[in-house]
C-alpha positions as CSV (number, residue, x, y, z in Angstrom):
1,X,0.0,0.0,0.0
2,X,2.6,2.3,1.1
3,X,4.7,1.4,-2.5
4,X,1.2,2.4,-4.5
5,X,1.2,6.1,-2.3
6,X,4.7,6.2,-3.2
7,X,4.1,6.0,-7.2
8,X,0.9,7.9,-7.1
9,X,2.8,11.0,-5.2
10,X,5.7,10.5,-7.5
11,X,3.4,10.7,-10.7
12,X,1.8,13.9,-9.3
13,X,4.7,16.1,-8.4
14,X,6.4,14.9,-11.7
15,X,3.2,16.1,-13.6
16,X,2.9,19.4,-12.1
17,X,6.7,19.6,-12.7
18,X,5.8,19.0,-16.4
19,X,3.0,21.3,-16.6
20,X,4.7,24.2,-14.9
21,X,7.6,24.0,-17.4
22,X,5.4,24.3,-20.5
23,X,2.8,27.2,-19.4
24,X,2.5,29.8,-21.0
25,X,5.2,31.8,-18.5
26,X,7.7,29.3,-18.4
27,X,7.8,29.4,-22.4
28,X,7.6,33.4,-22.5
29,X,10.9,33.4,-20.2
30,X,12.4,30.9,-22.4
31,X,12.0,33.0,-25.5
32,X,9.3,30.5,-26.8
33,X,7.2,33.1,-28.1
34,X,5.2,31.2,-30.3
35,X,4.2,28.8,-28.5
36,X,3.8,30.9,-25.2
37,X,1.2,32.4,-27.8
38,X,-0.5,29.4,-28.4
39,X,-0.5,28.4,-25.5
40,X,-1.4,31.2,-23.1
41,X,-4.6,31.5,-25.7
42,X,-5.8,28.0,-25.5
43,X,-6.0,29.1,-22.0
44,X,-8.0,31.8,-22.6
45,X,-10.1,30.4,-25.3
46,X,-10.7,27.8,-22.3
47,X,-12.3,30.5,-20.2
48,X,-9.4,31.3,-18.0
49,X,-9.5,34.0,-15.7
50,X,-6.1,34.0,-15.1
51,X,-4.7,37.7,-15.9
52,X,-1.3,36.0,-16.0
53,X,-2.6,34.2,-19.1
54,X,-3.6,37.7,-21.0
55,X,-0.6,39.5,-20.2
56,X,1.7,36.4,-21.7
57,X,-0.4,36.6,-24.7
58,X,0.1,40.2,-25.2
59,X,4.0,39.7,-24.2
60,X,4.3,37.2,-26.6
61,X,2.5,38.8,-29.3
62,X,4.6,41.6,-29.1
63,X,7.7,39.7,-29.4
64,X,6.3,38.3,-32.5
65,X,5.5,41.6,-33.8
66,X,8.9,42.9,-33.4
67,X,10.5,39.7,-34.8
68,X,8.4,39.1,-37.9
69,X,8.0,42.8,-39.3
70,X,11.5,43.4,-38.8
71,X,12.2,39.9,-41.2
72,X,10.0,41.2,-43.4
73,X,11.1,44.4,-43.8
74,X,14.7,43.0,-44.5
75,X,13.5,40.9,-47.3
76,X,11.2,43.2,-48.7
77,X,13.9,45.7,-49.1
78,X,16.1,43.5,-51.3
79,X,16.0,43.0,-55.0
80,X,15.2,39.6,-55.0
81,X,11.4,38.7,-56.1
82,X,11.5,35.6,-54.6
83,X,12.9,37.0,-51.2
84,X,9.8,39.9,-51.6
85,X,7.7,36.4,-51.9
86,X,9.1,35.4,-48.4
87,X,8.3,38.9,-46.8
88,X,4.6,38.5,-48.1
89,X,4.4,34.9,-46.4
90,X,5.8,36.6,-43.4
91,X,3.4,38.9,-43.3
92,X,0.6,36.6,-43.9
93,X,1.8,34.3,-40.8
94,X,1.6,37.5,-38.6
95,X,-1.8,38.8,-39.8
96,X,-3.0,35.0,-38.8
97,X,-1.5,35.2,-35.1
98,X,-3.3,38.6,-34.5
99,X,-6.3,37.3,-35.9
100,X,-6.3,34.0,-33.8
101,X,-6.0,36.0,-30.7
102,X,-7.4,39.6,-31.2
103,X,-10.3,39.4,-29.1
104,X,-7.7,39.2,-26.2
105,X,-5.3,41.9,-27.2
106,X,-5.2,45.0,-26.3
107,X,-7.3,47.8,-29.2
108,X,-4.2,49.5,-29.6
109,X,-2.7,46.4,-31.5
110,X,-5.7,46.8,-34.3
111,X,-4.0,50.3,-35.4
112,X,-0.6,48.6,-35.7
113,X,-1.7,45.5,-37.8
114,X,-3.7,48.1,-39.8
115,X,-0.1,49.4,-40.6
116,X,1.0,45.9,-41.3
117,X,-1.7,45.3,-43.7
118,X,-0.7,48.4,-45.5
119,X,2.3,47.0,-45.8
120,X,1.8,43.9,-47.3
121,X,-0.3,45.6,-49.8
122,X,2.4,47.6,-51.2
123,X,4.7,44.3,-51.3
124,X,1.5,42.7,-53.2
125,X,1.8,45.4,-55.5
126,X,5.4,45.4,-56.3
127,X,5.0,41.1,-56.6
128,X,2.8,41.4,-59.7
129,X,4.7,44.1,-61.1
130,X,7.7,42.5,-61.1
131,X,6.4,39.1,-61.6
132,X,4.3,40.6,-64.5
133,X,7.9,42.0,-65.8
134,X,9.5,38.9,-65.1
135,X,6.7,36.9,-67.4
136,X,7.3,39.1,-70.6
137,X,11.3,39.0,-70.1
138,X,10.8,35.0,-70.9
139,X,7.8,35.5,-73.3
140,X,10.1,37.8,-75.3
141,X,13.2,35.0,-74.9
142,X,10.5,32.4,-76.1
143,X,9.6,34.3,-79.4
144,X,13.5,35.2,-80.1
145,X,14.4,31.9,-80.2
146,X,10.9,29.3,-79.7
147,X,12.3,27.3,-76.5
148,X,9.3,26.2,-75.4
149,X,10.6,26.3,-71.8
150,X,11.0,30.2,-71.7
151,X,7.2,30.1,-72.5
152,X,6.3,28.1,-69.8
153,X,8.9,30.0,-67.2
154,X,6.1,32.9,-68.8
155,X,3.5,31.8,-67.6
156,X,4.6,30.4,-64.2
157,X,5.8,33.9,-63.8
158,X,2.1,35.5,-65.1
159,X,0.1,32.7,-62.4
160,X,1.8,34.1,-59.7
161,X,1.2,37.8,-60.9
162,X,-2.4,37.0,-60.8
163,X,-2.3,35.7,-57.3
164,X,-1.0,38.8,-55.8
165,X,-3.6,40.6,-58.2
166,X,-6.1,39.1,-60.1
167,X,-7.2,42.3,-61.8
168,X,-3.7,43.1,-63.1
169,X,-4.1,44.4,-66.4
170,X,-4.0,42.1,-69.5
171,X,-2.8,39.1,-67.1
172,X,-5.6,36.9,-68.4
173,X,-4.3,37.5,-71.7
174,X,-0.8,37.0,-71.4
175,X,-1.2,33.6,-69.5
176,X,-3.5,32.4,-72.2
177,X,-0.6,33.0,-74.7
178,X,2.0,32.1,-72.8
179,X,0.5,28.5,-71.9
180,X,-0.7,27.9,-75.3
181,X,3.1,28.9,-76.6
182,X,4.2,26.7,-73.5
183,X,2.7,23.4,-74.5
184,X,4.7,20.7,-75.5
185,X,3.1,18.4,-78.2
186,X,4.6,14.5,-78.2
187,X,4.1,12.1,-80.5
188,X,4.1,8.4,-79.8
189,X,4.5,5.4,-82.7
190,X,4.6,1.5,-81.8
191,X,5.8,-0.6,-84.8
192,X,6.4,-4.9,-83.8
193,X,9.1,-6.3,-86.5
194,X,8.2,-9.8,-85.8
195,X,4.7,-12.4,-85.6
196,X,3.2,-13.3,-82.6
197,X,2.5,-10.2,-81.4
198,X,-0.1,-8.0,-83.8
199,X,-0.2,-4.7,-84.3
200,X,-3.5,-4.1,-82.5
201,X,-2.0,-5.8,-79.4
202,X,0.5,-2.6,-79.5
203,X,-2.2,-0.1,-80.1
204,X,-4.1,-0.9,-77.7
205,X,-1.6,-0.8,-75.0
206,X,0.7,2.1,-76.0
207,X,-2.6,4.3,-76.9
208,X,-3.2,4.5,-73.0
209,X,-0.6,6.7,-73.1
210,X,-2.8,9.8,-74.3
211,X,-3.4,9.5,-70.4
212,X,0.1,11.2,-69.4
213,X,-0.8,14.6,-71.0
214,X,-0.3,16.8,-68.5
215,X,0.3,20.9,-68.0
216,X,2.6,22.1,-70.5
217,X,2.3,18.1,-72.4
218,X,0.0,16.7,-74.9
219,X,0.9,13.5,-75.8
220,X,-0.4,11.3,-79.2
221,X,-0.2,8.2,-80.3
222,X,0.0,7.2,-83.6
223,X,-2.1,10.7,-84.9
224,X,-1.2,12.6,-88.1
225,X,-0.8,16.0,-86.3
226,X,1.8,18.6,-86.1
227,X,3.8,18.1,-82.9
228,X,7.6,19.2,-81.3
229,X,9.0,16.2,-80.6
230,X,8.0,12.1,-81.1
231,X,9.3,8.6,-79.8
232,X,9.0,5.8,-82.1
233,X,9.2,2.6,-80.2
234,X,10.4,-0.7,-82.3
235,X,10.3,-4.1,-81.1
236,X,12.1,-7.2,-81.8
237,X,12.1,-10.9,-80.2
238,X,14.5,-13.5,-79.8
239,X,13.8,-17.0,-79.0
240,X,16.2,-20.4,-78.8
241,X,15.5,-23.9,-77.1
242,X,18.5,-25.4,-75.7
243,X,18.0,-29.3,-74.4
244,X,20.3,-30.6,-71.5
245,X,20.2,-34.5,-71.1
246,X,20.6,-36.3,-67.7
247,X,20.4,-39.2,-66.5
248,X,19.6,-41.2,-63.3
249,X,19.9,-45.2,-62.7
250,X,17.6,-47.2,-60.5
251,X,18.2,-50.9,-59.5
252,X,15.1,-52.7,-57.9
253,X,14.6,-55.7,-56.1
254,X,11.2,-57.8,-57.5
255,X,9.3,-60.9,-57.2
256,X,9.5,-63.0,-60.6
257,X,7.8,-65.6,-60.0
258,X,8.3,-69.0,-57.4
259,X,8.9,-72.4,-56.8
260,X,7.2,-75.0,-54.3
261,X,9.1,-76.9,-51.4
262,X,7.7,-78.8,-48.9
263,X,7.5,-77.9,-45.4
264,X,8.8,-79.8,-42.5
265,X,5.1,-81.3,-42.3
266,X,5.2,-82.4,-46.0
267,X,2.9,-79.8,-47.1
268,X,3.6,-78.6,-50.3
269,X,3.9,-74.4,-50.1
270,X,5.5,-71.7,-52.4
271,X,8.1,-69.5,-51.8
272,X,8.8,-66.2,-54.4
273,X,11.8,-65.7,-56.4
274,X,13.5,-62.5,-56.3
275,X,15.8,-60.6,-58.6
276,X,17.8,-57.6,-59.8
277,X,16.0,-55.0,-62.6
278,X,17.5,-52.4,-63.6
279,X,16.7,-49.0,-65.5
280,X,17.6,-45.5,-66.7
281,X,15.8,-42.6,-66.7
282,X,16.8,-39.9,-69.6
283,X,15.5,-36.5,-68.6
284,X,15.2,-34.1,-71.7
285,X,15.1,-31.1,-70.6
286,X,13.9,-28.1,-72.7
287,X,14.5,-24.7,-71.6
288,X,13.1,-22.1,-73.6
289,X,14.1,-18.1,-73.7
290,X,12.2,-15.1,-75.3
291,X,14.3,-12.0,-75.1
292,X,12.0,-9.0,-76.4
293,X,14.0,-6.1,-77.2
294,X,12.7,-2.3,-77.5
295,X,14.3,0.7,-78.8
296,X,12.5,4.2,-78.3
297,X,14.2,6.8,-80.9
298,X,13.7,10.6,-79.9
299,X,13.1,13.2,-82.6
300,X,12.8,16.6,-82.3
301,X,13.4,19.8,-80.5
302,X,16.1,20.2,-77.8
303,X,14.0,21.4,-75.3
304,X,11.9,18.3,-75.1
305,X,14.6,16.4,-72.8
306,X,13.8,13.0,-74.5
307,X,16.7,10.9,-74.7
308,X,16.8,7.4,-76.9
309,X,16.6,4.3,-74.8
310,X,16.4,1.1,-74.8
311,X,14.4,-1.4,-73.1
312,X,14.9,-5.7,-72.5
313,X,12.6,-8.2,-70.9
314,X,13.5,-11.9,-70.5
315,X,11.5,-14.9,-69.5
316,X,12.5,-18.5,-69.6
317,X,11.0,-21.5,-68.9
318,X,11.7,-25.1,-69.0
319,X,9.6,-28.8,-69.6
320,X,10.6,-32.3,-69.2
321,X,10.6,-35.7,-70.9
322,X,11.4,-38.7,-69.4
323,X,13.0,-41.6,-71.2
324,X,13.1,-45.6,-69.6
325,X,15.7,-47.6,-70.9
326,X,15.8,-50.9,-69.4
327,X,13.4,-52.0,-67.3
328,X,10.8,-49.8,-66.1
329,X,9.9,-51.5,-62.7
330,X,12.8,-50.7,-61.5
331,X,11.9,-47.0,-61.5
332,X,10.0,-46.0,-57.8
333,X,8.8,-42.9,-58.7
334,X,5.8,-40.8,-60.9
335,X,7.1,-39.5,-64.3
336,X,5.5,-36.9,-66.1
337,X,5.4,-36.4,-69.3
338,X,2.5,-34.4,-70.0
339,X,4.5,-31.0,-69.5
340,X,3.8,-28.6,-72.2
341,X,4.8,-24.8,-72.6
342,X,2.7,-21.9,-72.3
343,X,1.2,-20.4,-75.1
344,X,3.4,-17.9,-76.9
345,X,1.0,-15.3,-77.1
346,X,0.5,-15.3,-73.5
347,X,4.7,-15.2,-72.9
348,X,4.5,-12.2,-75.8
349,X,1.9,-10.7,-73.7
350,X,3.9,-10.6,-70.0
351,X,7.0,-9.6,-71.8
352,X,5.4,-6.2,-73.4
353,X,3.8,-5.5,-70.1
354,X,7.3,-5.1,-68.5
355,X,8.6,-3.3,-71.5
356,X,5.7,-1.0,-71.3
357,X,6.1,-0.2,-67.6
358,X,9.8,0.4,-68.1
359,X,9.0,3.0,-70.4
360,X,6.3,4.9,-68.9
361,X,8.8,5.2,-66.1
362,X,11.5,6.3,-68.4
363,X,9.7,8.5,-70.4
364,X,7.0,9.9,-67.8
């Protein structure tokens, strides 16, 4: 009993320990402002009545304040866009604290994010600009020398114009352009150069991959259409059947017959004869191979990134025939010789799938 009073006090004083160290004070002294934040207003948000709890919050707040508008300010003084991009995030995170916990601030805070807001607005601004500016340096690079790439750095550049203003002027426009300029048109063509696997097979299969068109991709099999780049995937197959012989020897005691002796009674009984048989059993083995070879050639512009590959698949299997030479009782054991192969078609099949796969990885 006195061992169970023992634990329980133990467990109490090392919760209250805990707690202590991670209110909201505790992580205000430790410079935790962010989460004394969080933590003094889940408090508060809990009913507290604890004054403590408010004046941590608006400590904390403050702290944040400082910390945040002064990053902010850094980066949004700099001539980097993509630093002005972090200033505006910055801002963002510090108009969510304020709003999370403004009904427990003091009024005088409302003036001062009012300033912040102003702030941002002016950095929204200056992000579309520049961003807009941005769009039609690469637009102009795409239509001095057609790299499809500078087109879609365009309109990257335009999207994110028109998140910091929608209503920027002519940004509708200019995206449309530059994503239509942007688009990348790929043509696919399957050709088989052997039987046993028909063209339709190919079509069928290869035709799924309309499916990977994407932004900035429009892919085509087998159309007669203007496009920037195509791969033309050829296929070949190999096949051999090479037979290894073995062989395994079996001796056998068996009864062949009897004769008839006379008991120490006089009765007349018979008694087996036994002898030696002897046998050999030839296993043919067949082990057949398909290799299916594919070769995807690239044509077209540089800025598609295709490269020519190419692509192997393997399967081999085996059957077996049993020969008896000799005498077949000899042999203690089931022989089959009923194995066949599997249909070709189905082997043809299995080995496209794989070639297929390792494409669509390659390629997309």
């Amino acid at each position: 009993m006195l061992f169970r009073y023992i634990i329980s006090l133990f467990t109490i004083v090392f919760l209250g320990l805990l707690i202590s160290c991670s209110s909201p004070q505790k992580l205000l002294e430790k410079g935790n402002y962010e989460k004394a934040y969080t933590s003094a207003l889940k408090s508060l948000k809990k009913g507290s009545k604890n004054r403590k709890d408010r004046n941590t919050l608006s400590k904390a707040f403050n702290e944040i304040l400082k910390e945040k508008e002064s990053q902010a300010k850094i980066l949004a003084n700099t001539n980097y866009v993509d630093e002005w991009e972090e200033a505006y995030i910055i801002y963002d995170e510090l108009i969510d604290d304020y709003n999370r916990g403004s009904l427990y601030l003091n009024n005088d805070y409302a003036t001062v994010m009012s300033g912040i807001q102003d702030q941002q607005n002016v950095l929204t601004m200056d992000l579309a600009e520049n961003l807009h500016k941005l769009g039609n340096d690469s637009y102009a690079l795409y239509v001095k020398n057609g790299d499809k790439r500078a087109a879609q750095d365009a309109f990257l550049q335009y999207e994110k114009a028109a998140y910091y203003n929608p209503d920027f002027p002519g940004i509708d426009k200019a995206m449309d352009e530059s994503y239509e300029a942007g688009v990348v048109r790929l043509l696919i063509r399957a050709r088989a150069a052997f039987s046993g696997l028909s063209q339709w097979d190919l079509d069928r299969k290869f035709q799924d991959l309309e499916r990977k068109s994407k932004r900035f991709l429009e892919v085509y099999f087998d159309k007669n259409i203007a496009t920037d780049c195509s791969i033309d995937f050829s296929f070949d197959i190999e096949s051999n059947d090479r037979i290894v012989e073995g062989r395994e020897r079996y001796s056998k005691e068996i009864e062949d017959g009897y004769t008839t002796q006379r008991d120490t009674s006089g009765a007349e009984i018979r008694v087996p004869v036994y002898r030696s048989v002897t046998a050999s059993v030839v296993n043919r083995r067949t082990e057949r191979t398909y290799v299916m070879r594919s070769i995807g050639e690239t044509y077209g512009n540089s800025f598609c990134g295709y490269k020519t590959r190419r692509f192997e698949q393997v399967n081999v299997e085996s059957i077996n025939e049993y020969i008896i030479e000799g005498d077949s009782r000899a042999v203690d054991r089931q022989l089959d010789n009923n194995q066949t192969f599997r249909s070709e078609s189905i082997i043809l099949g299995e080995l496209l799938d794989k070639i297929y796969y390792d494409m669509e990885r390659e390629y997309f």
